[in-house]
C-alpha positions, 0 to 999 in steps of 0.5 A: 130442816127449816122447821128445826132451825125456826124452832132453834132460833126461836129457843135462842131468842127466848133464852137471850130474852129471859136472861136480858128481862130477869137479871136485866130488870133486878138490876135495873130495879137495884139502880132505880132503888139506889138512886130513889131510897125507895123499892117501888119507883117505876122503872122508867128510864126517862126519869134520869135520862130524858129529862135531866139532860142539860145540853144537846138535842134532847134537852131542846126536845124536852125543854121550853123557853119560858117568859117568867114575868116577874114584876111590871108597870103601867103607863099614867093613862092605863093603856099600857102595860109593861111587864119584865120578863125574867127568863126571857131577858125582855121587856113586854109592851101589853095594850091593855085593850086589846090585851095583846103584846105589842112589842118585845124589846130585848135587855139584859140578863135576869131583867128585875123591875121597871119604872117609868119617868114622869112623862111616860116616853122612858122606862128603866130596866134593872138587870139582875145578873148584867149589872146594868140598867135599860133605858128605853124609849118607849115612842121607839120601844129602842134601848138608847142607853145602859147605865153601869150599877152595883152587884145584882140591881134590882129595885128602882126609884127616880128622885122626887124631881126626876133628875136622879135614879135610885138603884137598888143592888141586891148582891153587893147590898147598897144603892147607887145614885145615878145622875140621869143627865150625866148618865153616871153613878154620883154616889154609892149608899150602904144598904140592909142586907141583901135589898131588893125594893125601893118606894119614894114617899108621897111627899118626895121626902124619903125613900124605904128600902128593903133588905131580904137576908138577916143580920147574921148573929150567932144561933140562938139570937133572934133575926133581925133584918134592915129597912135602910131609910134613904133622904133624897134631898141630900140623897144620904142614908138617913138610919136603919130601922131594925125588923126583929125576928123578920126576914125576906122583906121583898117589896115596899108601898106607901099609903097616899097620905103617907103616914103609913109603910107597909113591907112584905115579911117572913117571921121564920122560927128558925130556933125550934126544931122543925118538927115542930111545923105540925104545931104552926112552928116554922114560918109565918107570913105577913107584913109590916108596918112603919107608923111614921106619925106616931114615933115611927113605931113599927108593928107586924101582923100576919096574913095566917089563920090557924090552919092555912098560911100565906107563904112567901109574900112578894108584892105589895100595893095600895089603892090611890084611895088608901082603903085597900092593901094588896099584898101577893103569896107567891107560895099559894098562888094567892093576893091578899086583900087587906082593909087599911082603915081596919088595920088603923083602928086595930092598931090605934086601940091596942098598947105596945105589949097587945101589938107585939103579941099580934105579930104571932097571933095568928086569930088576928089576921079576920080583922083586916083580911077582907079576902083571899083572891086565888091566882095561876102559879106564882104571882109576883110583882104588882100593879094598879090602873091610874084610877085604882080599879084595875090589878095587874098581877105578874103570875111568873109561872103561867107567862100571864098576867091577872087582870083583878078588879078592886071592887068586886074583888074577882079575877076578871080576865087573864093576858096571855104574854105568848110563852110556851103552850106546853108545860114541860117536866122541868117546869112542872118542877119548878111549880112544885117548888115555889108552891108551898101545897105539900107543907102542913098547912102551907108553912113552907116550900122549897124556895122559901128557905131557898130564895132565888133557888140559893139559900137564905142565910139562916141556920136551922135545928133541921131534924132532931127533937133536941132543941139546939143540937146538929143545927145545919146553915142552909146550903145553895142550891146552885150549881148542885147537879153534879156535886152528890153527896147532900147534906152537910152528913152527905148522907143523901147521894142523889136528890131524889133522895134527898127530896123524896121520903126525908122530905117528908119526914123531917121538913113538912110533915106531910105525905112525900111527893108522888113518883110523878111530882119527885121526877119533875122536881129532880128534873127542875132542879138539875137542869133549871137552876142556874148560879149568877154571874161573878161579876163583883169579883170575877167577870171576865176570868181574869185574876187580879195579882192579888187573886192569882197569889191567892190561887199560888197558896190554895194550890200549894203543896209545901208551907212558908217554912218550907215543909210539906203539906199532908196531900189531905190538908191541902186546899186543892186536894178537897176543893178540885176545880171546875165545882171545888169539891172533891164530893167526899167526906171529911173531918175538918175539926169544926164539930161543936159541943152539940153536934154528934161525931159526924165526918162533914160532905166537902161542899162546893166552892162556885160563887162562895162569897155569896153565900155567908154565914159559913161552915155547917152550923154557920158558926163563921160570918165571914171567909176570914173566920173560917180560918182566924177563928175556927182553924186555929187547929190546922185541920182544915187547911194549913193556915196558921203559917200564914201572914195576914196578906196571904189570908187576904190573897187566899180569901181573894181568889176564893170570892173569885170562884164561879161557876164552870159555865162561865169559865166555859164562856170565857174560853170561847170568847178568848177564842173567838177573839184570838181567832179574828186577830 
């Protein structure tokens, strides 16, 4: 009897596990197809469900907190290091001795660069995402003050007489001029677009300044990118100098006699179609140069050769002796060491028609290149010892710092920053996408289209043949995970599929991501890129008048002649709070004569005003032409019974959009506030 209900107990065991396994695995199995647009991704669940988590315990599990040193500075006796660390919201005070982290001082959010004052006792600190400047004192390693800035402060330089501190604002695209004695800000001065490094020359007489985003102009137009020139006598803005067909220019260096600048640049072939990266098409890297004793004339050369490419150029160095330039390629983990009296010599023999064919040449680069110096993952910023023997290089994704020596050129020793011992999914992911290996001959990766894991403002012929047609403006990447479909078609419903096969086949014409590699990039994507603050136009939730009228008319449901607005025409209906997308396809009437008949993924709203030029060709370059150019047929909202204060109130509330996370914070501090009262 008992052998029986054994025997019947075993038969229903195996016929729930037959019936669980065949049809329970071709499900699973039409799942993981769906999500990955292939048919052999393995069947793991922890792919999605493990590392993607944002939140709660599994996310503490699985996840880190990194460093991420971004760039540093070195005391004037060369016993000190200090390195701004990211993610870690700190700066880190290294003795280059013993080379181990003597003190870990907390500053604010997105911390960017550093400097340090004439007698060493003060540091400064920009905080990308506080809008705000750290001020230290290093014999306490204490925060004793913070200076108010612009949108997004980034670069850093004191006034020749150390009275004054210039700071460079990347998001709202100028420098502030702060009196150190007084502690405010004297004066704002319009930058290039987009600005992040800053340099005093030799003689204390001029200040460079770089701009990352170009000019926007319509497709087809070369890019041009400003370098805003600063007098610091009279602390104005003496001119911009126009880099053509050059973008991303990130960081500064003068030489000592001061007759040469040199800028880290892209030169991006955004006009072709990107197919043709096979034949050296896409980007190119390198530097240039402002010869400020010939006419100011400015020439650009590459860091490329034929086969291998340098992408994303952050930093920029040069020895006290002015013989060598060191320049930093975050997308192949690589320093480029470049002889100064070589590029003298190549610049002095040739004409003006010889030097503008170098700045595609890429057989040039042997004249001066005396050698590429490996380094961990993503090198950044830069420093060198007092005496010019010693570089330091900030490797953002090792939480390290290379020791190089100038002469022999050879790594010679490594400071570990103490961040995390394990390298998590997530972070192998961001490695893979700052790391340009997966590109034809290293043109490319992720972040170079992508800076600051956003979008770079340039408008691209992404996939066709044809020269010109269904050009596509580079979408954010922020706030991205929870708003599917991609693409401007939408025709991508998952990251996987948007970064797996097509990937491959359209942008780097190269063998697409192992299944291992695409898991740890959707992971890093989905849970490790996070959108800045609104601090220019929202930060702290509250609406100004304007914006709240703004917000009446993007909500509204019956136009200023009292008829009813179609529910499909309405702003609210396609662009629902909290992302501002309701992640559906729509036919606004913005297609061009050169795009085919395609209905447009509805995208989201978060931090818009940050992401100019607009719609997907990026036709429009600013909100307001949206609506004054490109909307005159009604289709993409009602509009055109508006008067031109409304606009101005709609365009208002629409700069005032951000992310839920922070809306979310809000609310709780309201709380918490309420609460204590």
């Amino acid at each position: 009897m008992r052998s029986h209900k054994l025997i019947r107990l075993s038969g229903i065991v195996l016929a729930l596990g037959l019936l669980i396994y065949f049809p329970g695995r071709n499900m699973a199995r039409a799942h993981v197809n769906s999500k990955t647009a292939t048919t052999d991704h393995p069947l793991l669940c922890t792919s999605c469900h493990l590392y993607i988590q944002k939140t709660g315990i599994i996310s503490k599990l699985v996840n880190a907190d990194y460093l991420s040193p971004l760039n540093l500075a070195v005391s004037a006796d060369g016993k000190r290091l200090y390195v701004v660390a990211q993610e870690g919201k700190a700066l880190l005070v290294v003795d280059n001795e013993t080379q181990k982290v003597l003190n870990k001082i907390s500053v604010g959010n997105q911390p960017h660069s550093v400097i340090l004052n004439s007698d060493g006792k003060r540091a400064y600190v920009s905080n990308q995402w506080s809008d705000n400047v750290s001020v230290i004192d290093l014999t306490t390693s204490i925060v004793i003050d913070t200076l108010k800035t612009g949108n997004g402060p980034a670069g850093l330089s004191l006034s020749a007489d150390g009275k004054f501190l210039y700071v460079v604002n990347s998001y709202s695209s100028d420098i502030s001029v702060i009196d150190l004695n007084t502690r405010e800000e004297i004066k704002r001065l319009i930058a290039g677009n987009n600005p992040t490094g800053i340099k005093l020359s030799p003689d204390g007489k001029i200040l460079f300044v770089t701009g990352r985003r170009a000019n926007i102009v319509p497709y087809g137009e070369p890019v041009v990118t400003e370098l805003t020139v600063i007098t610091d006598s009279t602390q104005r803005v003496l001119e911009y100098k126009n880099m053509e067909s050059a973008y991303m220019m990130e960081n500064v260096a003068f030489t000592p006699t001061g007759d040469l600048g040199f800028v880290t640049l892209i030169r991006p072939k955004n006009l072709i179609p990107s197919i043709q990266v096979e034949q050296g098409w896409m980007m190119t890297h390198g530097f240039g140069i402002i010869d400020l004793k010939n006419n100011e004339r400015i020439i650009q050369l590459l860091l490329d050769e034929p086969n291998a490419y340098y992408s994303d150029p952050f930093g920029i160095v040069i020895t006290p002796d002015g013989k060598k330039a060191f320049e930093s390629s975050a997308g192949v983990n690589c320093i480029s060491v470049i002889d100064i009296d070589s590029v003298r010599a190549l610049i002095a023999e040739a004409s003006p028609e010889m030097l503008k064919t170098y700045s595609d040449n890429l057989g040039i680069s042997s004249r001066y290149i005396i050698k590429h110096i490996k380094t961990g993952a993503d090198p950044k910023g830069m420093a060198l010892s007092p005496d010019g023997k010693l570089l330091y290089v900030a490797e953002q994704l090792e939480d390290r710092v290379a020791v190089i020596n100038t002469e022999s050129l050879e790594t010679i020793n490594t400071i570990d920053l103490g961040g995390p011992g394990k390298i998590t999914v997530a972070r192998q992911g961001r490695r893979l996408f700052n790391n340009a290996r997966h590109t034809f001959q290293n043109q490319y990766c992720c972040y170079t289209c992508h800076p600051d894991m956003h979008e770079d403002g340039l408008v691209y012929n992404m996939s066709g043949k044809d020269m010109g047609r269904n050009v596509t403006n580079t979408m954010t990447l922020r706030d991205i995970s929870e708003t599917p479909p991609y693409k401007w078609s939408g025709t991508n419903m998952t990251v996987y599929k948007q970064d797996g096969i097509r990937f491959s086949t359209f942008l780097t014409r190269t063998e697409a991501f192992s299944y291992k590699e695409l898991d740890a990039l959707v992971a890093y994507i989905i849970t490790g890129i996070h959108a800045p603050p609104n601090l220019m136009y929202n930060p702290n939730g509250e609406l100004t008048e304007a914006q709240l009228r703004g917000k009446t008319i993007f909500e509204r449901s019956v136009d200023n002649f009292g008829k009813e607005i179609p529910e499909n025409n309405r702003c609210i209906t396609c662009h629902p709070p909290p992302y501002y997308t309701n992640k559906k396809l729509a036919y606004v009437s913005t297609l061009s004569k050169t795009d085919d008949s395609i209905l447009f993924d509805t995208p989201h709203l978060d931090n818009i005003y940050a992401s100019p030029p607009y719609l997907h060709d990026g036709r429009a370059a600013t909100l307001e032409e949206i609506w004054t150019k490109y909307g005159k047929e009604d289709k993409h909202g009602r509009v055109n019974d508006m008067t031109k204060n409304q606009l101005n109130d709609l365009i208002d509330y629409l700069k005032s959009l951000r992310t839920p996370e922070y809306e979310i914070n809000d609310l709780k501090k309201n709380h918490a506030k309420n609460k204590s009262n």
